[in-house]
C-alpha positions as CSV (number, residue, x, y, z in Angstrom):
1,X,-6.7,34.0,79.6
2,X,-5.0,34.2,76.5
3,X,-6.0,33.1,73.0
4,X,-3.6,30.8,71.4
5,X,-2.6,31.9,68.1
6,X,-4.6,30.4,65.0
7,X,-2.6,30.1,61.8
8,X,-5.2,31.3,59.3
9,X,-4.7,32.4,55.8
10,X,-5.5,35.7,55.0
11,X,-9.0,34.9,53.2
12,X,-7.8,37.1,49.8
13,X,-4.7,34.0,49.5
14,X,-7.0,30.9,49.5
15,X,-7.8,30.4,46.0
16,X,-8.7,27.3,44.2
17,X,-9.2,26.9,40.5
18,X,-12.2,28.8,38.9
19,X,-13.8,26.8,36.7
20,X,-12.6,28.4,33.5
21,X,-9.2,27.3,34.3
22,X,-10.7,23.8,34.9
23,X,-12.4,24.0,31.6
24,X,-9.7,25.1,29.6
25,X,-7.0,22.3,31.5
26,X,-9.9,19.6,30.3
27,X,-10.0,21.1,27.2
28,X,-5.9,21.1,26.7
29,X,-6.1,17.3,27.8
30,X,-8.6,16.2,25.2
31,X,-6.9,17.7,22.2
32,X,-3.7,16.1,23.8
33,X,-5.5,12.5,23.8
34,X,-7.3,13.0,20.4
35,X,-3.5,13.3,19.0
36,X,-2.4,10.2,21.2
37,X,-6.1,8.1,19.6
38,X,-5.0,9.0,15.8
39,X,-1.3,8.7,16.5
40,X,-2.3,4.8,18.0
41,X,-4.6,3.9,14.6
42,X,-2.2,5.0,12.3
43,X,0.4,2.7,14.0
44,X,-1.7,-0.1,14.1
45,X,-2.2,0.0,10.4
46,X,1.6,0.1,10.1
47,X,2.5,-3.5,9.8
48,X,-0.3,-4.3,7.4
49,X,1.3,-1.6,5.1
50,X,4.7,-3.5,5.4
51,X,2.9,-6.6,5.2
52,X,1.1,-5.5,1.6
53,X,4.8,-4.4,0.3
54,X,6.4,-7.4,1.5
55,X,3.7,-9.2,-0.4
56,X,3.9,-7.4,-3.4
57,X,7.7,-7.1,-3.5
58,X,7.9,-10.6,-3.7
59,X,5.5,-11.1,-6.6
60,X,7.6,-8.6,-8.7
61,X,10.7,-10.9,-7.9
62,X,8.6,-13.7,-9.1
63,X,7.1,-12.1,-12.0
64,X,10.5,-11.0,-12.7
65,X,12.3,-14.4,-12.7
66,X,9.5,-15.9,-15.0
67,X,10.4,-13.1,-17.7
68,X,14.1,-14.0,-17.4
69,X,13.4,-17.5,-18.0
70,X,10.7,-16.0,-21.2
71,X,13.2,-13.8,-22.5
72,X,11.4,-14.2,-26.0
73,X,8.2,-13.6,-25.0
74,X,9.1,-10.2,-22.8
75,X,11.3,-8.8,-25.9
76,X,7.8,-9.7,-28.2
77,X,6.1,-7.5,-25.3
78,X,3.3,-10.3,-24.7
79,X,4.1,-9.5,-21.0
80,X,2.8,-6.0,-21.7
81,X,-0.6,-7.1,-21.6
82,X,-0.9,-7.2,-17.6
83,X,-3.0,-4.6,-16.8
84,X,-4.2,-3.0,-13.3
85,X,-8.2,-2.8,-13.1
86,X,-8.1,-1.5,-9.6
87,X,-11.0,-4.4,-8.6
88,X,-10.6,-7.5,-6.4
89,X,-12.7,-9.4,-8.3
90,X,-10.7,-12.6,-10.1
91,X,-11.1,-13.0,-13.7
92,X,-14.2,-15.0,-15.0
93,X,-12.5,-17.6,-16.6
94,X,-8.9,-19.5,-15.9
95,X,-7.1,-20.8,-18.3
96,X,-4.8,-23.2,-16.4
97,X,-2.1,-25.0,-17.5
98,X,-1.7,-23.2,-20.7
99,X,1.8,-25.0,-21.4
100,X,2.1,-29.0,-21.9
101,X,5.9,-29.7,-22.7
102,X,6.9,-29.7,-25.3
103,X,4.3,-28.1,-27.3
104,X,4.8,-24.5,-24.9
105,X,5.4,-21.3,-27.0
106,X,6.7,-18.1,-25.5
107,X,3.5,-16.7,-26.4
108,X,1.4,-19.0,-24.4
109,X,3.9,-19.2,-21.5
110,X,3.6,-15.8,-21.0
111,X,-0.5,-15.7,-21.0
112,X,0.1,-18.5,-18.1
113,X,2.3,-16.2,-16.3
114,X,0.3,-13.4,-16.7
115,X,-2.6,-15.4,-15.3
116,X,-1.2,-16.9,-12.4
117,X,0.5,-13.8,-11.1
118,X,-2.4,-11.7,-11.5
119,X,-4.5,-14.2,-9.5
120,X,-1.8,-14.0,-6.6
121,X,-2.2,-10.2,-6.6
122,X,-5.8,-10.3,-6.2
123,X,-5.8,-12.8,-3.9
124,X,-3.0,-11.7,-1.7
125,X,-3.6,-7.8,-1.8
126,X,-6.5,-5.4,-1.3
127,X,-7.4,-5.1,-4.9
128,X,-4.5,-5.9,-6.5
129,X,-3.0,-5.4,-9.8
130,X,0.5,-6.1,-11.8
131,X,1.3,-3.9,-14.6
132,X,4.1,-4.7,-16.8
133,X,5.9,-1.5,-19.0
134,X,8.4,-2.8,-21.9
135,X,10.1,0.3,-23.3
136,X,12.4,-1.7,-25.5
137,X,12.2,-4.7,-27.7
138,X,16.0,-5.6,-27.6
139,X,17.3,-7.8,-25.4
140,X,19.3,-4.8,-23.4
141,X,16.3,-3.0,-23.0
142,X,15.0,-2.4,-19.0
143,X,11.6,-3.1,-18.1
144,X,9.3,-2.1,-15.0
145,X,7.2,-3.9,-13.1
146,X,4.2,-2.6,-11.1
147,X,2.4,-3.9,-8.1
148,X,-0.4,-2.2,-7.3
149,X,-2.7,-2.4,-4.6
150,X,-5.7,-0.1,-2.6
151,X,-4.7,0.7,1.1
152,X,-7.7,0.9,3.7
153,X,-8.0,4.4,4.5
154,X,-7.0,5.7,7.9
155,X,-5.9,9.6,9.5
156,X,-2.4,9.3,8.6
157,X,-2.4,7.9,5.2
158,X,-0.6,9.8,2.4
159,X,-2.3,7.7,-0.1
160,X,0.1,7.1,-3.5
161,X,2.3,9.8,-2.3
162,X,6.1,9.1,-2.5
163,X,5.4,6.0,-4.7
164,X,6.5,5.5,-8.0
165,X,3.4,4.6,-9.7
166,X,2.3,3.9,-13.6
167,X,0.1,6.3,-15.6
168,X,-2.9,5.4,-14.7
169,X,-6.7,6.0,-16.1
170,X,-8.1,8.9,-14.2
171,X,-10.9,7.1,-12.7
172,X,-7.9,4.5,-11.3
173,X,-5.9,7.5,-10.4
174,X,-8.3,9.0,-8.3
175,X,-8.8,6.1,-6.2
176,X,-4.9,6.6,-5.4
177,X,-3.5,2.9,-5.2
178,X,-0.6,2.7,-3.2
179,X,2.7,0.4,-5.2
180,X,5.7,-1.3,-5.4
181,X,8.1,-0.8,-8.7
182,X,10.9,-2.9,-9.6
183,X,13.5,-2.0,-12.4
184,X,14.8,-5.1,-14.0
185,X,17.3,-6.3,-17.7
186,X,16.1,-9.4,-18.8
């Protein structure tokens, strides 16, 4: 009687993976999802980012039109008191209406712009700020204004990096606000 052939493998050719390689495959695959993970959070911070800039874009257009209708008051650089204190806290005190027609200065028109622009900041931005720079007193003369604001930290932030942002106190600086500058000719 004959023996019908069998079609074994040589045993030296069956191999499977050692565990090393299985190790090192796993380990591959882990750095290749970690990458995917922070790649996801930074993109789900994305449209609050565009969010904030559309927000603060839009109160620079407003400050900007209530300085052209306050030319005086922006030439007399009583817009140049808007500071940035990097807090979200709102001020203590609001001072309202502060102009009743007709008795409105310039002056006092432009505390009750100040006021009601830095209160929009705060309250629509993570700690937000407006900052107002007036290099010129003539009526030619081109101002800046600043919206600033502190992004929630994530992986891929760059912070204040490739913004155009004031001079800043160091203790501000450090806590690297992220803003939105507007050139503007009253």
């Amino acid at each position: 009687m004959r023996r019908a052939h069998s079609s074994h493998w040589p045993a030296g050719s069956m191999r499977g993976a050692t565990l090393i390689e299985i190790l090192v495959s796993i380990l591959v695959l882990s750095f290749g999802l970690l990458a995917i993970g922070n790649m996801l959070a930074y993109a789900m911070q994305l449209p609050k980012v565009a969010g904030n800039r559309a927000v603060a874009s839009n109160l620079a257009q407003e400050l900007i039109e209530r300085m052209r209708a306050n030319v005086a008051a922006f030439q007399a650089n009583h817009y140049g008191a808007m500071t940035y204190t990097g807090t979200a806290d709102l001020p203590a005190t609001n001072p309202g209406n502060q102009c009743n027609y007709p008795n409105c200065t310039a002056e006092a028109l432009a505390i009750q712009d100040i006021d009601e622009v830095s209160r929009a900041a705060r309250m629509q931005l993570p700690s937000g700020g407006v900052m107002v720079e007036n290099p010129g007193v003539s009526a030619a003369g081109e101002g800046r204004v600043f919206i600033l604001w502190k992004e929630a930290a994530s992986a891929g932030s760059l912070g204040n990096k490739g913004d155009i942002c004031p001079a800043l106190t160091s203790d501000l600086a450090d806590s690297a606000p992220r803003c939105v500058m507007i050139k503007f000719r009253p």
